[in-house]
TIRO-2110 file (N, C-alpha, C; in Angstrom, 1 decimal):
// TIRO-2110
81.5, 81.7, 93.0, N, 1, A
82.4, 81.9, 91.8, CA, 1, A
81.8, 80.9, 90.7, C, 1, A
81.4, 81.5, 89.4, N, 2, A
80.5, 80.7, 88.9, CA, 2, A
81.2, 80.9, 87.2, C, 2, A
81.6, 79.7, 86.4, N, 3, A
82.2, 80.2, 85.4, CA, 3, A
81.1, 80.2, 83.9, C, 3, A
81.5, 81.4, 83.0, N, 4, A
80.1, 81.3, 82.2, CA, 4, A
81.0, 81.0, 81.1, C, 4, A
80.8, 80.4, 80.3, N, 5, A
81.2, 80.0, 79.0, CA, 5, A
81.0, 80.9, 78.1, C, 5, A
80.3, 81.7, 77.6, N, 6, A
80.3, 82.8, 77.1, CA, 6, A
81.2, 84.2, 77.3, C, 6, A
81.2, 84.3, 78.6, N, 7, A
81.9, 84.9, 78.9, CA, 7, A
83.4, 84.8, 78.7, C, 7, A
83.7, 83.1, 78.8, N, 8, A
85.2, 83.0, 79.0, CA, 8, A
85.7, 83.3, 77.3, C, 8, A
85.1, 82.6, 76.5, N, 9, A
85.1, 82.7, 74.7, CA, 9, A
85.1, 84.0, 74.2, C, 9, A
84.0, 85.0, 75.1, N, 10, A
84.2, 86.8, 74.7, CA, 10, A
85.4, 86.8, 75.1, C, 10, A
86.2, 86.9, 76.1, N, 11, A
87.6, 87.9, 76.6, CA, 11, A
88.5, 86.2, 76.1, C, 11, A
88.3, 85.3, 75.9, N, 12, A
89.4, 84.5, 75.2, CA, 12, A
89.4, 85.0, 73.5, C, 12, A
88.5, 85.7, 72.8, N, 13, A
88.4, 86.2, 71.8, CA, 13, A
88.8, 87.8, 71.6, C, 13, A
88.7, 88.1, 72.6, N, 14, A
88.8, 90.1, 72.8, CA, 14, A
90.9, 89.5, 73.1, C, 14, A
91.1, 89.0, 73.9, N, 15, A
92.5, 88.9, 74.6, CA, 15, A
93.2, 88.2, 73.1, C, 15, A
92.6, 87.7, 72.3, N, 16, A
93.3, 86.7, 71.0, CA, 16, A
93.8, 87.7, 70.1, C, 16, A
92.6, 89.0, 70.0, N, 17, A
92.8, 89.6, 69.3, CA, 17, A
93.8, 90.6, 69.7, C, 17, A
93.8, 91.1, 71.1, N, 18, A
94.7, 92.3, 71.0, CA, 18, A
95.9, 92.0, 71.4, C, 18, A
96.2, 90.7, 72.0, N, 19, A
97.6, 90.0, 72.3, CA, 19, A
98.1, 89.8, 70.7, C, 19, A
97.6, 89.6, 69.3, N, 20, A
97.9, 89.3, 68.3, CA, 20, A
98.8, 88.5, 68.2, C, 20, A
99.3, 87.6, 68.8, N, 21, A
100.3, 86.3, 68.4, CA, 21, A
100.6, 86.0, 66.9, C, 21, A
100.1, 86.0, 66.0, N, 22, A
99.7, 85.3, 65.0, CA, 22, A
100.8, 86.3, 64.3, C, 22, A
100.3, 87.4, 64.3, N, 23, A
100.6, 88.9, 63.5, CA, 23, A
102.1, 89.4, 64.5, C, 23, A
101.9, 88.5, 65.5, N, 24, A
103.8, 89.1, 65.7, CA, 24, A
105.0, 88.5, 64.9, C, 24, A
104.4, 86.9, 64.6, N, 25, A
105.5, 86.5, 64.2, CA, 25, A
106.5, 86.7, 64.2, C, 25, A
106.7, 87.4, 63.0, N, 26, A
107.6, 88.3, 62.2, CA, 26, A
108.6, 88.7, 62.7, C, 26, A
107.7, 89.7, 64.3, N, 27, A
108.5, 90.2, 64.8, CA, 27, A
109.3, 89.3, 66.4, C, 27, A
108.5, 88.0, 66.7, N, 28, A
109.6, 87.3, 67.0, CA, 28, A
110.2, 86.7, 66.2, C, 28, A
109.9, 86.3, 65.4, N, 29, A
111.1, 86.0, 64.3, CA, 29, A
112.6, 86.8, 64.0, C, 29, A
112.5, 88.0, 63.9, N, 30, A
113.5, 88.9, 64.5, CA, 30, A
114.1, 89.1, 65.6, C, 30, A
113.2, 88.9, 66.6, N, 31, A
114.0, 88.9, 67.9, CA, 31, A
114.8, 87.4, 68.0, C, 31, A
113.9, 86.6, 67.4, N, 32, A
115.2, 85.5, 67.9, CA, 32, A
116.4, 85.6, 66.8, C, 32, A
116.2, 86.1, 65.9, N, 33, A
117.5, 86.2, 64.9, CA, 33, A
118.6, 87.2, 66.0, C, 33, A
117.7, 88.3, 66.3, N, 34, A
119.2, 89.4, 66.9, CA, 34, A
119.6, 88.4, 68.6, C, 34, A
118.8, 87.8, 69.0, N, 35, A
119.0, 87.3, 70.3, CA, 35, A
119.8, 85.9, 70.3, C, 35, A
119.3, 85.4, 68.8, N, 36, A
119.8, 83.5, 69.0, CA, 36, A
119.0, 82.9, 69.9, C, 36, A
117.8, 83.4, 70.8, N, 37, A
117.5, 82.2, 71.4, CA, 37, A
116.1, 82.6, 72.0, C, 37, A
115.1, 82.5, 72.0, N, 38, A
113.9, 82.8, 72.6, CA, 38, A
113.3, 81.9, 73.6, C, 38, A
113.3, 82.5, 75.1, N, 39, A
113.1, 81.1, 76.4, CA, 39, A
111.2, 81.2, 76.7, C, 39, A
110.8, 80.7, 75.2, N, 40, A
109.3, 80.2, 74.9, CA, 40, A
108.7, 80.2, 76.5, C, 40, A
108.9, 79.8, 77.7, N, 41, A
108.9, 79.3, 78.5, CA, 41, A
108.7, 80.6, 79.5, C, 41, A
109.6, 81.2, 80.0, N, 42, A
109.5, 82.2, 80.7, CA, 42, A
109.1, 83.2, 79.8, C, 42, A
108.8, 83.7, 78.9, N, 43, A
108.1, 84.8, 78.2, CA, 43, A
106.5, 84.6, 78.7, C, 43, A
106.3, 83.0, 78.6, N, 44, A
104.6, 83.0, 78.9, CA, 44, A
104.7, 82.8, 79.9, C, 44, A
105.0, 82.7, 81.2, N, 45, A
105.0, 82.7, 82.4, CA, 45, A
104.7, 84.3, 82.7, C, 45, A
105.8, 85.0, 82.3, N, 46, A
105.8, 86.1, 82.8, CA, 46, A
104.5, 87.0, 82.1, C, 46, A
104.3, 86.7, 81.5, N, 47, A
103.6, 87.6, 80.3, CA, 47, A
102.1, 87.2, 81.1, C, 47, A
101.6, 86.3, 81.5, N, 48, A
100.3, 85.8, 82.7, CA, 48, A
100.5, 86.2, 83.6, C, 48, A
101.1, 86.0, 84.5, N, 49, A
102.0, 86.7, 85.7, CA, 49, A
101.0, 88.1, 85.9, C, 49, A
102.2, 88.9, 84.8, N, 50, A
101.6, 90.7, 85.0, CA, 50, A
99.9, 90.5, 84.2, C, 50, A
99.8, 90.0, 83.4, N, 51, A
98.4, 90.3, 83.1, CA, 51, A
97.4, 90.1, 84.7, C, 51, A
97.5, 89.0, 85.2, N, 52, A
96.7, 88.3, 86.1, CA, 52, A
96.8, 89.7, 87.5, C, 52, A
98.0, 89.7, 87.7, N, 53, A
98.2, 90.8, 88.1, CA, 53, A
97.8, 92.1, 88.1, C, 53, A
97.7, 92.6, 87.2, N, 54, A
97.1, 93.5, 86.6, CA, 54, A
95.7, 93.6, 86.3, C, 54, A
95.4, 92.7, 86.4, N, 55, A
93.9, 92.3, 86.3, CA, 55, A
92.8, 92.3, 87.7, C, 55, A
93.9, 92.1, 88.5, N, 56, A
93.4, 92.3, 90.2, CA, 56, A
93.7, 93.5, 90.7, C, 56, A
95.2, 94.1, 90.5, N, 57, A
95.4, 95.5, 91.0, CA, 57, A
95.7, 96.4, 90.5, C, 57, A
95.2, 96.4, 89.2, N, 58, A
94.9, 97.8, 87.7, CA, 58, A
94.0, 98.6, 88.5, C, 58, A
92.9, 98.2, 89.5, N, 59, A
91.9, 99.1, 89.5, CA, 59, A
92.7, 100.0, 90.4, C, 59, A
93.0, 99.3, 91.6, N, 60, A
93.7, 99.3, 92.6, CA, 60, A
94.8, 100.7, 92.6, C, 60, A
95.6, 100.3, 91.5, N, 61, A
96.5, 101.5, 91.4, CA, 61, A
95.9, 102.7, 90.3, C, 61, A
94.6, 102.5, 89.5, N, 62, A
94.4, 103.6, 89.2, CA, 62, A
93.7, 104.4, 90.4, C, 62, A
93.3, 104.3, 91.0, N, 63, A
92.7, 104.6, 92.0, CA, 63, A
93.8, 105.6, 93.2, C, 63, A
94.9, 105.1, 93.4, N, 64, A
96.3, 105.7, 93.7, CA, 64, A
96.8, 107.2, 93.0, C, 64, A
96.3, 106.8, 91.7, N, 65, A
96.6, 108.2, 90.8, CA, 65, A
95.1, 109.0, 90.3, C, 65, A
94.3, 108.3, 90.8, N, 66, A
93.5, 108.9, 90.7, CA, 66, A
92.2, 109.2, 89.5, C, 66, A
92.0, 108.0, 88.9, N, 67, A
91.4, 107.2, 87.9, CA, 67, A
90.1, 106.8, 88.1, C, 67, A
89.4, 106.7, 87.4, N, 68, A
88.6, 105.7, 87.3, CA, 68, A
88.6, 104.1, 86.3, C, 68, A
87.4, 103.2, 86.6, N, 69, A
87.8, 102.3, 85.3, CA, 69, A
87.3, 102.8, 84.1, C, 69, A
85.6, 103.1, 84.6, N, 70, A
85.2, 103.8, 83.2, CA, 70, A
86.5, 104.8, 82.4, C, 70, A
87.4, 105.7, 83.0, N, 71, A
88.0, 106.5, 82.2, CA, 71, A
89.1, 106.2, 81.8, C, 71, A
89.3, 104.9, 82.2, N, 72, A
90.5, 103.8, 82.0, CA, 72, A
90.2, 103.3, 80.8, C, 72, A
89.0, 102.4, 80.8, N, 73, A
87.9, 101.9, 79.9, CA, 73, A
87.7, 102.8, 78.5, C, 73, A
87.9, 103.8, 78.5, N, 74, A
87.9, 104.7, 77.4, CA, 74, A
88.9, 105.4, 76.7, C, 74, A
89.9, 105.4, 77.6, N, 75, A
91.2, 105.7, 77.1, CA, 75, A
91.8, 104.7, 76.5, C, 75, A
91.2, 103.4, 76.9, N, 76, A
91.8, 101.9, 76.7, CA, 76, A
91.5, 101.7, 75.2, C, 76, A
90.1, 102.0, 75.0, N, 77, A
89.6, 101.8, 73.7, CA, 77, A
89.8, 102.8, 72.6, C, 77, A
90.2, 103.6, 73.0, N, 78, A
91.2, 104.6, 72.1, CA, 78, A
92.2, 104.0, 71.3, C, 78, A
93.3, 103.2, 72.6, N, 79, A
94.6, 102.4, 72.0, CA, 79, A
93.7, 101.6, 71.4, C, 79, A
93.1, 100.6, 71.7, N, 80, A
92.7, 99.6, 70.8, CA, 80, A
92.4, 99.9, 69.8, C, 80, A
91.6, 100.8, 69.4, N, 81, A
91.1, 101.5, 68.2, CA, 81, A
92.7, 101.9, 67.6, C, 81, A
93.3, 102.2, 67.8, N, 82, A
94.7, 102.8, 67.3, CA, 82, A
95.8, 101.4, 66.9, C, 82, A
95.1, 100.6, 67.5, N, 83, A
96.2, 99.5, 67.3, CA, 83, A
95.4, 98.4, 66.4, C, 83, A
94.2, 98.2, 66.2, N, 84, A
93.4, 98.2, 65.2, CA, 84, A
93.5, 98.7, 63.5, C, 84, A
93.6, 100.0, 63.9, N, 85, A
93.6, 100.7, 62.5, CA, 85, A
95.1, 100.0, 62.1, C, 85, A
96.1, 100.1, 63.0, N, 86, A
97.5, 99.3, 62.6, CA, 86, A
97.6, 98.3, 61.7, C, 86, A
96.7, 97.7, 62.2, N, 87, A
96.7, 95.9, 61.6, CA, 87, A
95.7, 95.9, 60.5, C, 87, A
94.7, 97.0, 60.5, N, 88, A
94.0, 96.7, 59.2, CA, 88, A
94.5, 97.7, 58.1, C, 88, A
94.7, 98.8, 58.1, N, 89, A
95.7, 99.5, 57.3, CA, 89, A
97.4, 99.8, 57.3, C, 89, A
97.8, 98.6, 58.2, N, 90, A
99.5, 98.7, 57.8, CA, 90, A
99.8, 99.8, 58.0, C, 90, A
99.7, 100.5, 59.0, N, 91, A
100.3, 101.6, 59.5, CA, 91, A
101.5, 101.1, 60.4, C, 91, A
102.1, 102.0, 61.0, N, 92, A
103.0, 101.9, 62.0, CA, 92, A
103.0, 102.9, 62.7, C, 92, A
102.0, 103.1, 64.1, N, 93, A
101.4, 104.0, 65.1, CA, 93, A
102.8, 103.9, 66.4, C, 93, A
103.1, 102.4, 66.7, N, 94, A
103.4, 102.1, 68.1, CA, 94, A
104.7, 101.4, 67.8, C, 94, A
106.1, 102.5, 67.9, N, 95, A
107.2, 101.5, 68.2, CA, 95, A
108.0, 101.0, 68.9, C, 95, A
108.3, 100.0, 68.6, N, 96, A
109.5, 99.1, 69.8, CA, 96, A
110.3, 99.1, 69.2, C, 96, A
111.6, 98.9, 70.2, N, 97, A
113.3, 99.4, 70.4, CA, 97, A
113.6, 97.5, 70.9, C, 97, A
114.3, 96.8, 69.9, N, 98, A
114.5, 95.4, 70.9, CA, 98, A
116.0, 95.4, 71.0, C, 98, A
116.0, 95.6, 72.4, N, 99, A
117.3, 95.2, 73.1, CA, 99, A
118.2, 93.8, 73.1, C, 99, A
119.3, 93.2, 73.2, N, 100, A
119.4, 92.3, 73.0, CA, 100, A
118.7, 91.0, 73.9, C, 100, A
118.3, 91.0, 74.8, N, 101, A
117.3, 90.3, 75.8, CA, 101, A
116.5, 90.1, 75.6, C, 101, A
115.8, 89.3, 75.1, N, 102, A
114.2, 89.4, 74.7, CA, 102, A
113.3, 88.7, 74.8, C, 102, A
113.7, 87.6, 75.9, N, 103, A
112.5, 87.0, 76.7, CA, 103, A
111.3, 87.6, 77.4, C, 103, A
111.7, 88.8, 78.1, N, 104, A
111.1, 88.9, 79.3, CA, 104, A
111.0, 90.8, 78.4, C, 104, A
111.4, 91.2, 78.3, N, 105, A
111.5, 92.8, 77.8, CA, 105, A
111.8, 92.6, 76.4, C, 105, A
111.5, 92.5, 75.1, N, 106, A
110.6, 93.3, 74.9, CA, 106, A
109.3, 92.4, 74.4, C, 106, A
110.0, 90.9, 74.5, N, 107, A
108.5, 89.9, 74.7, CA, 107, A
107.6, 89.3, 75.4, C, 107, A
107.8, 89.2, 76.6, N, 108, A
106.5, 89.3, 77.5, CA, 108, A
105.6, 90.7, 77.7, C, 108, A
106.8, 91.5, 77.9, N, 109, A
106.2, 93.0, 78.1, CA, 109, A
107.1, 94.0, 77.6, C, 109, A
106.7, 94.7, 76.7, N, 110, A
105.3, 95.4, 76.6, CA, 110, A
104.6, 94.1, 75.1, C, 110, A
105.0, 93.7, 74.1, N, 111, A
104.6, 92.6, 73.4, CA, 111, A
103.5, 92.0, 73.4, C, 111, A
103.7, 91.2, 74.2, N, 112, A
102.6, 89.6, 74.7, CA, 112, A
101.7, 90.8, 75.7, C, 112, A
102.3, 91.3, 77.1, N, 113, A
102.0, 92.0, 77.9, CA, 113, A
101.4, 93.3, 78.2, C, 113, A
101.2, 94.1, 77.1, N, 114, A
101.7, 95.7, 77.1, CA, 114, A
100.5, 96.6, 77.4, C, 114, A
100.7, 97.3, 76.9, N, 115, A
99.3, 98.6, 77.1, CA, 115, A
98.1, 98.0, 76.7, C, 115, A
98.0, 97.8, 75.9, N, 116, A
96.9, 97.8, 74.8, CA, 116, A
96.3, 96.5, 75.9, C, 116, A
97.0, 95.4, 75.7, N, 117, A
96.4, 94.1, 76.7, CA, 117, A
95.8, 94.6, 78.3, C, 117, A
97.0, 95.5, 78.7, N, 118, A
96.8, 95.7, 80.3, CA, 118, A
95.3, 96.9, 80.3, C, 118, A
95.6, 97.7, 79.2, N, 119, A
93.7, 98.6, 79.1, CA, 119, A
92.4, 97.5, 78.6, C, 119, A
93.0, 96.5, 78.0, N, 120, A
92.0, 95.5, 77.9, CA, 120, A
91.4, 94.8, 78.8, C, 120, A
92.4, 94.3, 79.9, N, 121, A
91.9, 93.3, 81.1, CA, 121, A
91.1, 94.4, 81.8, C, 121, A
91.7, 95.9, 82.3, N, 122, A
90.7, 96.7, 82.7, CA, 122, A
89.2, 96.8, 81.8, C, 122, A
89.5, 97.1, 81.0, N, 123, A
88.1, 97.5, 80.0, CA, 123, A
86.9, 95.9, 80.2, C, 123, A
87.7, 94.9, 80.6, N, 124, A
86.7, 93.5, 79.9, CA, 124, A
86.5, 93.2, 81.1, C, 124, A
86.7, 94.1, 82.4, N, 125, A
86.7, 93.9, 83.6, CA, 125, A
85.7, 94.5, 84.2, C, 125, A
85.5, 95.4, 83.8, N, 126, A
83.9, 96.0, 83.6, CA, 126, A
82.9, 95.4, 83.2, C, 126, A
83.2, 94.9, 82.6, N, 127, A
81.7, 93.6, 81.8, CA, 127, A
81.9, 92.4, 81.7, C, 127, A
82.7, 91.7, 82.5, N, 128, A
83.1, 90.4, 82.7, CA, 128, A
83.1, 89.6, 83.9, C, 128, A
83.0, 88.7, 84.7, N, 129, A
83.3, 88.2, 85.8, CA, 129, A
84.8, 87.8, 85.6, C, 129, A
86.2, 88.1, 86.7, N, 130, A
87.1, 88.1, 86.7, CA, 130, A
87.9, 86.6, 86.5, C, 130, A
87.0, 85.8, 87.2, N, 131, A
87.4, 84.6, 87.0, CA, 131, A
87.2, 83.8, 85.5, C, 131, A
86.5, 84.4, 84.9, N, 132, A
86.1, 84.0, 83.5, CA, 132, A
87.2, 84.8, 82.3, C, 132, A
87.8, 86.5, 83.0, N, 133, A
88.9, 86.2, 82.2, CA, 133, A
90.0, 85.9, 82.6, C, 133, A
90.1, 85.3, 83.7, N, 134, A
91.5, 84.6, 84.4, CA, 134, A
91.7, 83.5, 83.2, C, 134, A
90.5, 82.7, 83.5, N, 135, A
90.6, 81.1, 82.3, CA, 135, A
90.6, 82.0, 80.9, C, 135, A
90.1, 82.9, 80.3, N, 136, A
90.7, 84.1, 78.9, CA, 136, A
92.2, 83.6, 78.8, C, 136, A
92.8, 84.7, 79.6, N, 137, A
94.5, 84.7, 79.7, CA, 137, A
94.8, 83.4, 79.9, C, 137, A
94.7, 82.6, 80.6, N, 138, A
95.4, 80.9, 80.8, CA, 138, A
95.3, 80.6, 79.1, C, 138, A
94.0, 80.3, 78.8, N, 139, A
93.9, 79.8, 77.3, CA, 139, A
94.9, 80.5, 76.5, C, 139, A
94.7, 82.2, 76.6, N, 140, A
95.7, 82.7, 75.3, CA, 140, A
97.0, 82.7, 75.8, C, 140, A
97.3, 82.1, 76.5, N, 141, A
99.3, 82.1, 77.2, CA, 141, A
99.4, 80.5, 76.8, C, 141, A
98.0, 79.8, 76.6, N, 142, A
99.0, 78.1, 75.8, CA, 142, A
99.2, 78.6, 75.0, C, 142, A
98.4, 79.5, 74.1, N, 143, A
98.3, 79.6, 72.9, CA, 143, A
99.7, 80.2, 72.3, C, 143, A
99.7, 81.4, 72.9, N, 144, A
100.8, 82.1, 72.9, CA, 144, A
102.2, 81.1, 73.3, C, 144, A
102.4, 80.2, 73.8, N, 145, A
103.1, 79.5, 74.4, CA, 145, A
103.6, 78.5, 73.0, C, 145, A
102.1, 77.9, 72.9, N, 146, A
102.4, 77.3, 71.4, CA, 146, A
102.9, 77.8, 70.3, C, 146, A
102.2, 79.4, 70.2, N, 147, A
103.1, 79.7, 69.1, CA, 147, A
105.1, 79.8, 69.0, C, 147, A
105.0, 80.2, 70.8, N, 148, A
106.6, 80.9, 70.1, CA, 148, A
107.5, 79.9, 70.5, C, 148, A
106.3, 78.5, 70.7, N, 149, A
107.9, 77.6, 70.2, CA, 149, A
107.7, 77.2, 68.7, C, 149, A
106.9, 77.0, 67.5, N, 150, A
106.5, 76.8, 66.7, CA, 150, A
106.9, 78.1, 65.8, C, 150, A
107.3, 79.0, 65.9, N, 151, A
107.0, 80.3, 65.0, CA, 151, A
107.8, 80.1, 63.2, C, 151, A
108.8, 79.3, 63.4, N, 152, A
109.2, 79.0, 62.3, CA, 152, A
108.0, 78.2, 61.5, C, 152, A
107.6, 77.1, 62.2, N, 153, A
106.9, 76.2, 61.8, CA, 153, A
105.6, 77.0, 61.2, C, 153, A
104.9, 77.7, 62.0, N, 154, A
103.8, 78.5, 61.5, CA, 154, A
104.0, 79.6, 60.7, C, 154, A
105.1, 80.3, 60.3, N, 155, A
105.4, 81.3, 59.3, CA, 155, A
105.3, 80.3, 58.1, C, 155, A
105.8, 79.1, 57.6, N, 156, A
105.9, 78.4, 56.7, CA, 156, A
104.1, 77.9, 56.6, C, 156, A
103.8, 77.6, 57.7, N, 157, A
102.3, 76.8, 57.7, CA, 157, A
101.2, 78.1, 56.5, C, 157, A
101.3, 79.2, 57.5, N, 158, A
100.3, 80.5, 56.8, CA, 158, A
100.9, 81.2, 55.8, C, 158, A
102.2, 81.3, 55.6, N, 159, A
102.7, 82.0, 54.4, CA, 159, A
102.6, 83.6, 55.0, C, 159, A
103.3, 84.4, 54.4, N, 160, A
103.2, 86.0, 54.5, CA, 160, A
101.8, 86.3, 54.0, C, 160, A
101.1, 86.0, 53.2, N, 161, A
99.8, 85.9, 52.6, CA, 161, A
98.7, 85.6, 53.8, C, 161, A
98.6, 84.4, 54.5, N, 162, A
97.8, 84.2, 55.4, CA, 162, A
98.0, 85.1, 56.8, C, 162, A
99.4, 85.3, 57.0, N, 163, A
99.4, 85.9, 58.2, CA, 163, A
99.2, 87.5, 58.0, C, 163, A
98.8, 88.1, 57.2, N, 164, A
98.5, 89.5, 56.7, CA, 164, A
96.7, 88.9, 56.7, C, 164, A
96.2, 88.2, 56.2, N, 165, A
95.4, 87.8, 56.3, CA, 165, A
94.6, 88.2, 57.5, C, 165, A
95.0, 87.1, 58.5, N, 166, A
94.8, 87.1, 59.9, CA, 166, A
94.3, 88.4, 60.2, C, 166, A
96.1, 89.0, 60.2, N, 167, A
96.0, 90.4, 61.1, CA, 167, A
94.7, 91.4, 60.8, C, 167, A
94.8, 91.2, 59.3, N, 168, A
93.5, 92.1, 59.0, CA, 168, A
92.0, 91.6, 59.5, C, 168, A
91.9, 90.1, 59.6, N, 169, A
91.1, 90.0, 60.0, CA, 169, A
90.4, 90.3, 61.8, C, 169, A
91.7, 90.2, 62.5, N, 170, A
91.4, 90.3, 63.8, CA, 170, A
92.0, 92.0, 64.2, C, 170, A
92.1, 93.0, 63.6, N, 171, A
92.0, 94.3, 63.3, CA, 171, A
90.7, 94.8, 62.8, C, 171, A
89.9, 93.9, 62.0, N, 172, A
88.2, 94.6, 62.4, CA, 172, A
87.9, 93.8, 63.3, C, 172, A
88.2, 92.5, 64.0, N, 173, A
87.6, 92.5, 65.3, CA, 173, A
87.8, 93.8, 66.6, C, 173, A
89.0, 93.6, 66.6, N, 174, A
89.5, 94.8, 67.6, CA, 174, A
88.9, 96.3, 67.7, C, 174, A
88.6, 96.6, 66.4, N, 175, A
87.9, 98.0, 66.2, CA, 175, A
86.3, 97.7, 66.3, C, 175, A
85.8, 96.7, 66.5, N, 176, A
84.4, 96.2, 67.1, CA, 176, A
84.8, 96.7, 67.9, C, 176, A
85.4, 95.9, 68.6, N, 177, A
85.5, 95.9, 70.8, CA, 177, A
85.9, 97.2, 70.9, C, 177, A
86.7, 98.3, 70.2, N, 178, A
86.7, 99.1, 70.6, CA, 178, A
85.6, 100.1, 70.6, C, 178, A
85.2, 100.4, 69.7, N, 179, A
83.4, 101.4, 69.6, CA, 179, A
83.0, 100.4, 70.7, C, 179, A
82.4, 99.0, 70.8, N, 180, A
82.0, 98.3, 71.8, CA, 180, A
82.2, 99.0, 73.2, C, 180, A
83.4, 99.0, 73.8, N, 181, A
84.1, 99.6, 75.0, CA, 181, A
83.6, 100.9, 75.6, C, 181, A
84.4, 102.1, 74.1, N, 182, A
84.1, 102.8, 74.4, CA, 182, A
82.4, 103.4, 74.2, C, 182, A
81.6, 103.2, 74.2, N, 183, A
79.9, 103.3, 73.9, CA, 183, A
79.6, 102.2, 75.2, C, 183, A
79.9, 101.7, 75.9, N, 184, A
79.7, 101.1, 77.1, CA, 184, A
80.0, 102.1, 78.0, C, 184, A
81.1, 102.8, 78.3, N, 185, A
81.7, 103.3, 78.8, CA, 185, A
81.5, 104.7, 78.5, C, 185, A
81.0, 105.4, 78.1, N, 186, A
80.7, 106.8, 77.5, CA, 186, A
78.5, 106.7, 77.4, C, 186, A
78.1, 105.6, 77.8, N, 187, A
76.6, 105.6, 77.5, CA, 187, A
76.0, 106.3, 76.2, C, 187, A
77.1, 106.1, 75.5, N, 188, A
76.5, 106.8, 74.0, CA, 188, A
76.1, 105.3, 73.7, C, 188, A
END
């Protein structure tokens, strides 16, 4: 087991972008208004938890249904590409329903956790050594960890200006990784 530094900075940078922390704010900022209380704490527990998870027995169950990764890998980079175009033209592709609970449903998962992330750990699993994006997710779960006890703090830090900023910015990263993915995965 050998860790590459390179490798861990690619999927700590591919995971930064499509976890988007930065660019949820907003929208925990709303959940803790309708909830009163956001448990910072178990959100990122759990939200590692199923990635790591998922990251060892994604293949495992597509395989159950009858998958491959490559075709996992390509369908993955589809969402990404779709959730991409979101953040760089302000669309609204992918909705969420937030229930009053919102530690664990609808902010670890699907949020912090969801499709987009869980087709990513498959997709970066393909071209990654596993243990290189285990330390990926550990780093973006402080990260994530830091933000959503800080979210007030950082809405005021970046302004609505900078965090549109961001998003745009890490929305043409994500549509990299996705052509990237899928053109790995399709040998085009």
């Amino acid at each position: 087991m050998e860790f590459n530094l390179s490798q861990i900075l690619s999927t700590t940078m591919v995971l930064f972008a499509i976890i988007d922390i930065l660019g949820a704010i907003p929208i925990v900022i709303e959940l803790r208004k309708k909830a009163g209380h956001i448990e910072s704490e178990k959100a990122s527990i759990v939200a590692t938890i199923l990635m790591i998870i998922f990251l060892f027995a994604g293949e495992a169950l597509l395989k159950v249904i009858g998958l491959d990764v490559e075709s996992f890998a390509i369908a993955g980079s589809i969402v990404i590409f779709a959730i991409a175009m979101e953040m760089v033209l302000g669309l609204t592709l992918f909705k969420e329903e937030a229930p009053e609970t919102v530690s664990i449903v609808p902010l670890a998962f699907p949020l912090i956790a969801g499709a987009g992330t869980m087709t990513t750990l498959l997709s970066l699993k393909t071209e990654y050594a596993s243990q290189n994006i285990v330390v990926g997710i550990i780093i973006n779960m402080m990260f994530v960890y830091f933000v959503l006890k800080n979210t007030n703090r950082l809405e005021k830090l970046f302004g609505k200006t900078g965090l549109n900023i961001l998003r745009k910015a890490f929305g043409i990263i994500l549509l990299a990784i996705a052509i990237k993915l899928f053109r790995n995965n399709t040998g085009l």
